[in-house]
N, C-alpha and C positions, 0 to 999 in steps of 0.2 A: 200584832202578829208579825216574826217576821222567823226566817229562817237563821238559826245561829251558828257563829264562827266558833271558832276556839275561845274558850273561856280564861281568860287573862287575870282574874282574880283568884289565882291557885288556893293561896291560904284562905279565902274566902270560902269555896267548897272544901277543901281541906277538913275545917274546922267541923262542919256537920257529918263526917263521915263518924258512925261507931265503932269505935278498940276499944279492948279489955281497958279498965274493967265494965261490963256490960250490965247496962241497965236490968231489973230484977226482973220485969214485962219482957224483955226479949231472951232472956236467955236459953226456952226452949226452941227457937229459933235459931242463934247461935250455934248451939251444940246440936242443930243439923246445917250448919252453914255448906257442905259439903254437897250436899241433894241441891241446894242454891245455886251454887257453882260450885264446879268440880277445880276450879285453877281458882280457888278463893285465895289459898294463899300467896300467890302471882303478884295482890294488890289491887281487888276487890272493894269498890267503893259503892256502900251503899247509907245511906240516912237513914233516922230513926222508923220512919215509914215503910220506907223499900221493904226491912226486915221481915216486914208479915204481910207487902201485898207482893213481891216478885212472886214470877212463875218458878216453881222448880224447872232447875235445868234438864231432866230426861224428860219432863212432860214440855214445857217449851218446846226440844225438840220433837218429839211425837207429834205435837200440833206444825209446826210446819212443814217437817214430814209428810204429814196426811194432806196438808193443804195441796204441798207441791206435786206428791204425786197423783193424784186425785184430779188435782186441776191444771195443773201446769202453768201458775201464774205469770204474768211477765212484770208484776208490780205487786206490791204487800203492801197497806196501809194497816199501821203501828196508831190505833186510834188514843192509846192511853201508853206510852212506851215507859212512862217512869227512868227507873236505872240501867234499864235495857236487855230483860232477859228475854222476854221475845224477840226484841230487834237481832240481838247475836245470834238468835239461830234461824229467823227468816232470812235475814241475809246469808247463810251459808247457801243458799237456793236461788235469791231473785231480789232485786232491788229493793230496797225498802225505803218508804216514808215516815218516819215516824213525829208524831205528834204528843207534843207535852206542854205543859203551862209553866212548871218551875225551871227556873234555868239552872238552876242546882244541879235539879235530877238530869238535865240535858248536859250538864259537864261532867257528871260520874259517870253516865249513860257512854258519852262519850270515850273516858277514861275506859271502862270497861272493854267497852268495844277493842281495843287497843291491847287490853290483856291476852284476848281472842282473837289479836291477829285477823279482825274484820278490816279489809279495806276501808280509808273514808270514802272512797267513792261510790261505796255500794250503800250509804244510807243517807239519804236529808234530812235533817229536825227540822221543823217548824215549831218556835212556842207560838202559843197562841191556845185561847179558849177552844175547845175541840167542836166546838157546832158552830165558830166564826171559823174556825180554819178548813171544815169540815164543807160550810157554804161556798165557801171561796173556791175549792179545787174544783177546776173546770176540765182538767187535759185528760183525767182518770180513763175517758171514754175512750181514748184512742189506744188504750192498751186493754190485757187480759187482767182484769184486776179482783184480787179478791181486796175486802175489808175485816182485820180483828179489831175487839175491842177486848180489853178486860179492864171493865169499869172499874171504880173502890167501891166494896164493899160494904163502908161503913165501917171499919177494923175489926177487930179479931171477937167484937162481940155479936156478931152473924149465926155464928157456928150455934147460939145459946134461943135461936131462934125455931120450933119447931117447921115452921115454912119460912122459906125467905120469900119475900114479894118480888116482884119485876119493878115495883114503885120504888122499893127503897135504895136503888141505887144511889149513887152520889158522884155529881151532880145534879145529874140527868136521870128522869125515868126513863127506864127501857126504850117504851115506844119514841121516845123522842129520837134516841140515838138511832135507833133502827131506821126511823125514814128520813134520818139527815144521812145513814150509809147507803142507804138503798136509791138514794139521791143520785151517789155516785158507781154503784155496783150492786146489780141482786146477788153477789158474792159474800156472804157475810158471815162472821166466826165471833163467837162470843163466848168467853170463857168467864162462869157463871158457877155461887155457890155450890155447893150437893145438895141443900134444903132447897134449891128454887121452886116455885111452884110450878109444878109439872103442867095443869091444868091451864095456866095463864099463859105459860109457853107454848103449848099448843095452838092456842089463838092466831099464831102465825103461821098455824100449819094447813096446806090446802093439799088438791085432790095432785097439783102438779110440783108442789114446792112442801115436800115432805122434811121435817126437822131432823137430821142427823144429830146423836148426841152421843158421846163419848162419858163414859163416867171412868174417873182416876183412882185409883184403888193403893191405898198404902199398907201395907201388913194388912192386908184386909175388909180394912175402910176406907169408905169414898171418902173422899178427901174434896174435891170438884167435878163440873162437868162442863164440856167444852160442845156446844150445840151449832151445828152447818147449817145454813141456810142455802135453798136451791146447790146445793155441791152433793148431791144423794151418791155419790161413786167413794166417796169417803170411807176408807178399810176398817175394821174393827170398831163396830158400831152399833145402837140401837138406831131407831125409827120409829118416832113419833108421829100421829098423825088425827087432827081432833077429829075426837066423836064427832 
């Protein structure tokens, strides 16, 4: 685990970034590269991954939007930050930590950041496995901190699943990560299939820590849902709460 510099093997991340011509799996992805990031063609680096797990960029912003105004963070922990679409836009608000395991994805992350004209001073990366880096942070407490996650899914064959579980996240099930965040903040955001199981998600819901959930709506259809933990002041919302 350790915090990383600048990544000095350029053509090393270089080489994993995708250009035309685009594999045959991504290219309805692609031809919304746009909704991904809006300054994509600035020099936008993202790997064969990124393609289908970043957040869109207006929902990215919504979500830290709601977070900030809602709770007025003074720290954002980036539990899964990948290529950096959440990190560029919680940092347009409040300091961010973001946490990732590939150093890859933390040098396009970085690059990115740079497109968007994020300060480097407003974000740290940590690589490191997210529940050894997650154990580690001890200072959390002394600030107003929320926590996101947006775990992997499992890739783009989720969607083919009539319920998605809370178990099948990847690495970690659900509950694991929830009381390694809750370790460091009952502030916690997780941005979660649209099949999750609504039922299972409730289990975290009580009489004084009601589940805020946000569903994403594209032409339509839900696309995902982004669920608050203890944050109930959170705008444009349902409320979940178990039988």
């Amino acid at each position: 685990m350790s915090e990383i510099g600048s990544f000095e093997e350029h053509d090393t991340v270089e080489k994993h970034v995708i250009r035309p011509p685009i594999p045959k799996a991504l290219k309805k992805y692609w031809n919304n590269r746009y909704n991904l990031f809006s300054r994509f063609d600035e020099g936008i680096w993202l790997d064969y991954q990124s393609w289908y797990s970043v957040t869109p960029e207006r929902v990215a912003y919504y979500i830290a939007q709601s977070i900030f105004e809602s709770h007025q963070p003074e720290l954002i922990i980036d539990a899964f930050s990948g290529c950096g679409g959440n990190t560029i836009q919680f940092a347009k608000f409040c300091p961010v930590i973001s946490i990732e395991l590939d150093p890859i994805k933390i040098a396009m992350a970085k690059h990115n950041l740079s497109v968007y004209k994020v300060p480097s001073s407003r974000v740290t990366f940590i690589q490191g496995d997210v529940l050894d880096v997650l154990r580690s942070i001890d200072f959390a407490s002394q600030y107003r901190t929320v926590l996101f996650m947006s775990p992997p899914w499992g890739g783009p064959s989720y969607s083919g699943k009539s319920t998605y579980s809370l178990s099948d996240l990847i690495p970690y099930k659900f509950d694991v990560l929830y009381k390694a965040a809750f370790r460091i903040t009952p502030y916690i955001a997780a941005f979660l299939p649209k099949n999750t199981d609504i039922d299972e998600l409730a289990h975290y819901s009580t009489d004084k820590n009601r589940i805020v959930v946000t569903n994403f709506l594209y032409e339509g259809y839900s696309k995902a849902i982004c669920c608050y933990f203890n944050m109930k002041n959170v705008l444009t919302s349902t409320a979940l709460q178990q039988a």
